[in-house]
ROLUMVO-357223 format. One record per residue (C-alpha): residue in one letter; x, y, z. Coordinates in steps of 0.001 Angstrom, whole numbers, padded with zeros to 6 digits, always signed. Example, Ala and Ser with C-alpha at 12.3 -4.5 7.8 and 13.67 -1.06 7.14 Angstrom:
BEGIN
A+012300-004500+007800/S+013670-001060+007140/
This chain:
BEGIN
X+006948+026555-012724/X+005713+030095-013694/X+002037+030555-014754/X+003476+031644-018166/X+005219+028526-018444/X+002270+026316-016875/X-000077+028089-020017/X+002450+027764-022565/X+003234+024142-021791/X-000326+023415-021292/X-000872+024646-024914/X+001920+022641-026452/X+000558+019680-024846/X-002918+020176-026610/X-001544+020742-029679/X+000420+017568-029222/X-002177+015440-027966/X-005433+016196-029269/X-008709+015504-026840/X-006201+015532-023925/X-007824+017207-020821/X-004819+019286-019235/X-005434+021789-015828/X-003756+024870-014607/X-006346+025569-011841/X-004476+026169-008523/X-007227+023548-006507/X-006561+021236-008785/X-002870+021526-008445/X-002809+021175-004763/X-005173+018379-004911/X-003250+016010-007978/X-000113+016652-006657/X+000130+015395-003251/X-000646+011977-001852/X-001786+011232+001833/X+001613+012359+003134/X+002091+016111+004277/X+006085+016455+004879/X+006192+017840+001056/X+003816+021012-000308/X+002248+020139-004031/X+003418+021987-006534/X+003079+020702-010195/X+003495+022701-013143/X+000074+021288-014633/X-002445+018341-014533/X-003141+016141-017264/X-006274+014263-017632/X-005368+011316-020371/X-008874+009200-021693/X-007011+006496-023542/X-003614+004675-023799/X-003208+006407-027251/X-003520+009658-025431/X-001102+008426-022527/X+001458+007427-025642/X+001455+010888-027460/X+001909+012698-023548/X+005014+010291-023215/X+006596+010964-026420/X+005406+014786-026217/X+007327+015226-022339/X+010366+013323-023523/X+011054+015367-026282/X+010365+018155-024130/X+012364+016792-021432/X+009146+017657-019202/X+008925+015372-015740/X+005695+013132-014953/X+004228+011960-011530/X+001438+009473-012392/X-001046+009651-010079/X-004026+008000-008921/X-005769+007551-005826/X-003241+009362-003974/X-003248+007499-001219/X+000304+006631-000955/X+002418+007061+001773/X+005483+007459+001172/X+005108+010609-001361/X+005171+008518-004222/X+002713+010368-006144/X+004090+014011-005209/X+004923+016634-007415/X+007070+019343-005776/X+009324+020767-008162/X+006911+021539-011545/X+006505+018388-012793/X+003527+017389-014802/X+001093+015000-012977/X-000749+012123-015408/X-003869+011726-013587/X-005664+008283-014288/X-008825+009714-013261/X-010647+009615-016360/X-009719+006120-017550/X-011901+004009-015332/X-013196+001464-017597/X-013434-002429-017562/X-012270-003255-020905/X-012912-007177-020723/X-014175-009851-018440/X-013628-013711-019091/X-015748-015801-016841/X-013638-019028-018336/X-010332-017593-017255/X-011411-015716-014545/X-009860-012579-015403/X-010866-009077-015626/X-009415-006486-017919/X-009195-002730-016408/X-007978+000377-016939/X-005298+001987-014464/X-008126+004051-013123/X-010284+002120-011849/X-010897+001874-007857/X-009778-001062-006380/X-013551-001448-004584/X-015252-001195-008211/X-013037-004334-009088/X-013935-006319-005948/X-017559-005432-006587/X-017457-006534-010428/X-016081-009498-009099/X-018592-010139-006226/X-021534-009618-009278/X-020291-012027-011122/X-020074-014744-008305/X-016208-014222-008194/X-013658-012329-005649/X-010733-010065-006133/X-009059-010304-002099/X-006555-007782-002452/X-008016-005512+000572/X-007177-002449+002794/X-008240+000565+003699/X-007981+002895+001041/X-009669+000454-001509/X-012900+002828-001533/X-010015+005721-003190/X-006979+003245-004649/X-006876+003019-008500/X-005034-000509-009832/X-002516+001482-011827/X-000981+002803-008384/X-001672-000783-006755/X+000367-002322-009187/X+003095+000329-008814/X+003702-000226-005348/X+002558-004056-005082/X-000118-003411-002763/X-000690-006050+000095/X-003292-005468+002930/X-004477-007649+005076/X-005512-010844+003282/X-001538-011162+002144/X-001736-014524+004219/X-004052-016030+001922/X-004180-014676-001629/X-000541-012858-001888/X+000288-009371-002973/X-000807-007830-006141/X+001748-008848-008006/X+000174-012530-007414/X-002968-011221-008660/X-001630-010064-012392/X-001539-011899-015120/X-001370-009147-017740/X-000220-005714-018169/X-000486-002682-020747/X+002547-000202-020030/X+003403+002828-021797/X+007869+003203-022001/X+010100+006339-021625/X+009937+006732-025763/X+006170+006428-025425/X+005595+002799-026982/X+002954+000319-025282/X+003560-002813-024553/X+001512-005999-023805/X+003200-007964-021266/X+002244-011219-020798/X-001659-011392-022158/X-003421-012908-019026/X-001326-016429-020103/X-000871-018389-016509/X+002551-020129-018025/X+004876-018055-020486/X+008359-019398-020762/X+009189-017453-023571/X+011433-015388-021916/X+011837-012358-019463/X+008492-011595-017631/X+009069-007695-018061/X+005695-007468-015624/X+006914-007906-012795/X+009770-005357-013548/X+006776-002638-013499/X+004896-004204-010805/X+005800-002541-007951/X+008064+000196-009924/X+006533+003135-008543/X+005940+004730-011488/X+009439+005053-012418/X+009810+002615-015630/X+006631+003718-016823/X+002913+004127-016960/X+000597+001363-016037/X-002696+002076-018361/X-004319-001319-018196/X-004029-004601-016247/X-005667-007999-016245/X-006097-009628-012808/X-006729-013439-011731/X-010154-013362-009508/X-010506-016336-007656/X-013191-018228-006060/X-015303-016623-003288/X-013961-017638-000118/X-016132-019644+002293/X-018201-018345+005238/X-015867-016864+007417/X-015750-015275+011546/X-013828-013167+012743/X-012077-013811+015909/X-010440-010648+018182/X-008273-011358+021087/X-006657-009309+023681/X-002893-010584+024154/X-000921-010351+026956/X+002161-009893+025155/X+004157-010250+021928/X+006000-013127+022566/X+002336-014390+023507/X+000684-013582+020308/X+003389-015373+018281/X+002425-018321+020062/X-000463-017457+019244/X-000369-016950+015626/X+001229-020203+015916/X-001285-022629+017767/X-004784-020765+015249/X-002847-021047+011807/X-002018-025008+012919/X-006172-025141+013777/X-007538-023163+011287/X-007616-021762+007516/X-007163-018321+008186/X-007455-015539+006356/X-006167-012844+007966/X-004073-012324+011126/X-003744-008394+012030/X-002510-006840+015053/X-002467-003760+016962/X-001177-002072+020249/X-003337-000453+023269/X-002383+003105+021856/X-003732+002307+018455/X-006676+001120+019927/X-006797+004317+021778/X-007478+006037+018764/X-009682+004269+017261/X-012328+004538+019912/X-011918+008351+019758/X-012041+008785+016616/X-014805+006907+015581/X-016523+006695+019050/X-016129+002986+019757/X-016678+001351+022932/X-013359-000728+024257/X-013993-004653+023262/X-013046-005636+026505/X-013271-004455+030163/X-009531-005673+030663/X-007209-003419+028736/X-004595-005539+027221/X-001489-004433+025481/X-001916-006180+022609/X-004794-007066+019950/X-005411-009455+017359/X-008158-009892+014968/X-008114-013168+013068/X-010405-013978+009988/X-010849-018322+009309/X-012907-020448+007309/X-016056-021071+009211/X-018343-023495+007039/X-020423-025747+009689/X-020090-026049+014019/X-016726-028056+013473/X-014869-025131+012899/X-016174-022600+015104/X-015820-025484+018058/X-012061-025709+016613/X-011862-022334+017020/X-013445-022135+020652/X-011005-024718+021719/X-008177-023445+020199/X-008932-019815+022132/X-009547-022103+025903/X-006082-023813+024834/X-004224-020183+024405/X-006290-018553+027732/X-005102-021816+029623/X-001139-020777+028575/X-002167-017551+029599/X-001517-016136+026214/X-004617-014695+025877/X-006871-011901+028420/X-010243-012059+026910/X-011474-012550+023307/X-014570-012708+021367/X-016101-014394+018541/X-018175-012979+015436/X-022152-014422+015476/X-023141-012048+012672/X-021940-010413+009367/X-022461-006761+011237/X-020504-007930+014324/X-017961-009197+011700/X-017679-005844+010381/X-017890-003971+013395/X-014848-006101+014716/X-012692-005015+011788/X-013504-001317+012293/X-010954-001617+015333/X-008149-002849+012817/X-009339-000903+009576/X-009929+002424+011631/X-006483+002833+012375/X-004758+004944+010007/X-007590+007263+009521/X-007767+008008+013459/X-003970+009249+013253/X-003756+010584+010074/X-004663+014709+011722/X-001228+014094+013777/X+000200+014049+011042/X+002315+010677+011689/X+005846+010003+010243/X+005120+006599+008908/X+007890+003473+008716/X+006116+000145+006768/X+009154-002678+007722/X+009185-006176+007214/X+010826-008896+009189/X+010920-012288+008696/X+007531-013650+010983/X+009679-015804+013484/X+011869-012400+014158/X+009051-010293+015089/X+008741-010305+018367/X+012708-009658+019030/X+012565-007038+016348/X+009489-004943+018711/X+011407-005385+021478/X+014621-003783+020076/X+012338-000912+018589/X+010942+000125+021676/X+014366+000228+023744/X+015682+002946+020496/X+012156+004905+020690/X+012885+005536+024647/X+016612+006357+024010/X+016192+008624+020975/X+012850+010268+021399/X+011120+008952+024364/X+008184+011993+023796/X+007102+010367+020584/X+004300+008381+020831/X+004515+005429+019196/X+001521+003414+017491/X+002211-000137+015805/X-000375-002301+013762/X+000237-004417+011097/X+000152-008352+009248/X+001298-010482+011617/X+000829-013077+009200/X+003251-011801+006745/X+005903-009976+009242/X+005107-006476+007698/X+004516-003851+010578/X+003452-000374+010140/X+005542+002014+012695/X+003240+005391+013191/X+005172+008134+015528/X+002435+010694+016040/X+003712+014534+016210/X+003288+016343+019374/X+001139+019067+019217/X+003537+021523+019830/X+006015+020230+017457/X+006383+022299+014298/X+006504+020046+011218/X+009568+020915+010222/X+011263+020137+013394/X+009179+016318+013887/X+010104+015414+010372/X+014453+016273+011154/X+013774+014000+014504/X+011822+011249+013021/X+014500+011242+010182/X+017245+010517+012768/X+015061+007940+014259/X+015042+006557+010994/X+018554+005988+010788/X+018569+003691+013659/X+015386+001976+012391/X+016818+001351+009160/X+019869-000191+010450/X+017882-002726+012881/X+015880-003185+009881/X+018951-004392+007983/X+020634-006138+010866/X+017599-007966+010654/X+017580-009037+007014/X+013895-006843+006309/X+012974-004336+004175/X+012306-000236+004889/X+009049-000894+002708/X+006689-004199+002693/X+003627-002305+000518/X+003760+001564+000881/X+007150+001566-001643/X+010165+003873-001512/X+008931+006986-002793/X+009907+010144-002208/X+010318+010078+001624/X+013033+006833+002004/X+014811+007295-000948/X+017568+008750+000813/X+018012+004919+003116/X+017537+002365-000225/X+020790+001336+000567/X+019497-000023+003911/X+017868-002894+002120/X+019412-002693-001483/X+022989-003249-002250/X+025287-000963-004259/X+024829-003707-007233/X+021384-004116-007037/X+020674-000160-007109/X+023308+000057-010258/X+021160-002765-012351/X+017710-001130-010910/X+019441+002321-012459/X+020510+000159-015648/X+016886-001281-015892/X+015399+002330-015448/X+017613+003769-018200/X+015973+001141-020910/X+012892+001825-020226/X+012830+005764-019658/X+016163+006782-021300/X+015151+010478-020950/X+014733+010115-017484/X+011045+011722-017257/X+009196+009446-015051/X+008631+010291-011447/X+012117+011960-010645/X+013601+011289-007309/X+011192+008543-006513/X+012629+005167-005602/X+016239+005671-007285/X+018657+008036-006723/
């Protein structure tokens, strides 16, 4: 879009929503209109800054009269380019609409606004003796509206579920700029279609996501945090298998050598072990009183006597609890200079290890100079595939060869029954393989669906649906 046109729409938007904050300045451009992938360059026509769900109504209405695009944004720390503008849309930034509208101790829910960081919400909760477990590592940046819109998990899915588990209310604002209360925090509605949970996880493309209400839940108990070097996959299943049957867990995460690799580099960590395994897992359980740790000291001699397991060790302190986790939770930040071209499948949990095995033997036929990092929930079957770009590698050139890769990936992926996206969404970057997951009916009724609720066809273009 022209810097005439940016001013001149920019101006028509104030006019047509009073009080509405809307930006032209190139930083700000560049920063609101990417997310944390680099394969596409930013470049909105404007920014708008909305500071209530009236405002977010009269943009809606104003840009579908207009017939002008919008990319909500939040956090921006999507991964699959959900949040990108490339071609002049207008970006809705939730930045200034960070407040906690209401807080019911009774029903334990709390009431917020789309911007809000997912780490101010777990911190409202822990304040009020309560506990909001959706957790990864971008919750420090996330906003709710863009967890909601791509059903974020993380790595206490095992436990508590995904978001969508966590919301018992939403505030949405439609194509023809109407809002709409869905569902009003009730725990049982049978009155009908839960039109939620057609937004949750939309991606922005139904709608806008201005306010939800979320369940908290109890705190959990005192927990430890076990990490284990494995010898191999079809070990850590086994794994997986004999700790779950011993204890409540929590969490199960896992990560290869090479992840672990870069980890230590980045963030100058010593190796947990003197035995380099290939493997890792770090496992969070319910540790209230000696029983349990002794259940859980057993349960490791039982998996070291299979020979399942090199070497492990066991959290005796809330730092060494968090300094365990920084070798899971680092991950994605260590590789994210690469840049990597990032795959987030899901399997069911019992066709994990076949499904690894069947990766690796394409990665060494296709593109055996890729490096190749995998981490992800165990407990859940969702593993994130990172192929780092060689240094010499122009970006151009690593994104073509990771998209044929992608082809074959996506096929195992289907041959497998799983999905091309457990949490990150479609976005802009795998739009071109829904089909490897979705059939041709289910894409015509998710196109149906979309044309109810944004008949103009304004919200986040080329995201998600063809």
């Amino acid at each position: 879009m022209a810097e005439q046109s940016r001013t001149s729409f920019a101006t028509a938007l104030g006019v047509a929503c009073p009080g509405l904050e809307v930006c032209t300045d190139p930083s700000i451009l560049a920063s609101h209109g990417r997310d944390w992938t680099k394969f596409r360059a930013p470049a909105p026509g404007a920014v708008v800054f909305p500071g209530s769900i009236d405002q977010v109504c009269k943009l809606v209405a104003a840009a579908a009269n207009a017939g002008i695009p919008l990319v909500p944004s939040g956090g921006r720390t999507g991964l699959s380019g959900g949040a990108v503008a490339a071609r002049g849309e207008v970006v809705v930034s939730f930045d200034r609409m960070r407040n906690i509208t209401d807080f019911n101790p009774v029903d334990r829910t709390v009431s917020v606004e789309a911007g809000v960081v997912t780490a101010t919400v777990q911190e409202f909760a822990r304040q009020n003796e309560l506990y909001y477990p959706v957790s990864f590592a971008s919750e420090g940046s996330s906003q709710i509206g863009g967890n909601v819109a791509t059903n974020a998990g993380g790595i206490r899915v095992l436990r508590y579920g995904l978001t969508r588990d966590r919301v018992l209310g939403l505030k949405v604002v439609t194509g023809r700029g109407e809002l709409l209360d869905l569902n009003r925090g009730l725990i049982k509605n049978a009155s009908g279609y839960d039109l939620r949970h057609l937004f949750i996880g939309s991606e922005g493309t139904l709608g806008l996501v201005v306010e939800a209400t979320l369940q908290l839940v109890n705190p959990p108990l005192p927990g430890k945090v076990l990490l284990l070097g494995i010898r191999s996959m079809a070990a850590l299943m086994k794994v997986f298998d004999s700790l779950r049957s011993a204890l409540e867990l929590s969490a199960f995460e896992f990560f290869t050598d090479r992840a672990l690799g870069h980890v230590c580099t980045a963030h100058d960590l010593a190796a947990p072990f003197s035995t380099p395994c290939p493997l890792y897992v770090i496992a969070e359980f319910d540790c209230v009183d000696e029983r349990s740790e002794n259940a859980a000291m057993e349960n490791f001699g039982f998996c070291s006597r299979q020979g399942w397991v090199v070497d492990g060790v066991i959290s005796q302190s809330e730092n060494q609890r968090a300094r365990l986790w920084r070798y899971r939770e680092g991950i994605s930040e260590s590789i994210r200079h690469f840049p990597p071209y990032k795959n987030d499948l899901s399997v069911r949990i019992s066709a994990v290890p076949e499904f690894l095995d069947r990766m690796e033997m394409l990665m060494k036929e296709i593109c055996p100079e890729f490096e190749l990092v995998w981490y992800g929930h165990i407990g859940d079957g969702n593993l994130h595939m990172n192929i780092l770009k060689p240094a010499e590698m122009g970006l151009e050139d690593f994104e073509s060869q990771s998209h044929l890769l992608s082809e074959k990936t996506y096929a195992l992926t289907r041959e497998f029954g799983g999905s091309i996206s457990a949490e990150h969404g479609i976005g802009l970057l795998k739009q071109p393989w829904l089909t490897a997951c979705r059939s041709a009916e289910e894409i015509g009724f998710m196109q149906g669906i979309k044309a109810v609720f944004d008949p103009a066809g304004i919200f986040n273009p080329g995201k998600l649906l063809p």
